[in-house]
N, C-alpha and C positions, 0 to 999 in steps of 0.2 A: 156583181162586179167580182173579178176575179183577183189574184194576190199581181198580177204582173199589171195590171189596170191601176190598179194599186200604188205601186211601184213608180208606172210612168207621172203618175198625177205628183205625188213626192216630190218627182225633181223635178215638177214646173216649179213649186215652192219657193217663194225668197229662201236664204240660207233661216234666217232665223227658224223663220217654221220648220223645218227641214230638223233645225237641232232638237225644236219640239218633239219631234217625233222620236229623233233617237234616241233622248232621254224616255221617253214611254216605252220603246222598244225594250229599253235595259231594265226597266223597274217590270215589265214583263217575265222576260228571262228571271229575274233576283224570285218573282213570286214563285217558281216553278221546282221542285227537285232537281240538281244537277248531274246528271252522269258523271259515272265512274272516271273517267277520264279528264272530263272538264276539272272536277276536283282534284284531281292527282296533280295537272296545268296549275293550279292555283296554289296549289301548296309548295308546289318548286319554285314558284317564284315567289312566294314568301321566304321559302327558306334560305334562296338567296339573296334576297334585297341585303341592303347596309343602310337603306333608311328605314328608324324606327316606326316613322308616322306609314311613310307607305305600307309596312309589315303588320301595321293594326288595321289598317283600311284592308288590305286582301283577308286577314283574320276575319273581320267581319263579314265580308263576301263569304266564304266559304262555311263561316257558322250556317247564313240564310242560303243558300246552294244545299246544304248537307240537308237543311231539314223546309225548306222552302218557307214560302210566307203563308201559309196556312194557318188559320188562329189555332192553339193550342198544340202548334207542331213541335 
């Protein structure tokens, strides 16, 4: 099965499953090191925010981005 086979099966999905997925998709991403860029996107919009809670939730993104989720990284 290929990623486009993949894909069409997804959006037979009720929505719920569908959300299933794209929370897996993003705890994916979070395990991974993030590129230069990605991080640089993250941290502009930290530095703009005016909400404090939102500004600690990208904080955290970008700590596990910077060094992914690798034990002892």
């Amino acid at each position: 099965m290929n990623a486009a086979a993949i894909i069409d099966e997804i959006k037979r999905l009720p929505p719920p499953e569908q959300k299933q997925i794209a929370e897996f998709v993003q705890t994916l991403e979070i395990r991974q090191p993030w590129s230069g860029e990605k991080l640089t996107e993250y941290e502009k919009k930290m530095v703009e925010t005016n909400d404090p809670a939102e500004a600690r939730r990208l904080k955290e993104q970008i700590v596990a981005g910077f060094f992914g989720d690798e034990p002892d990284a």
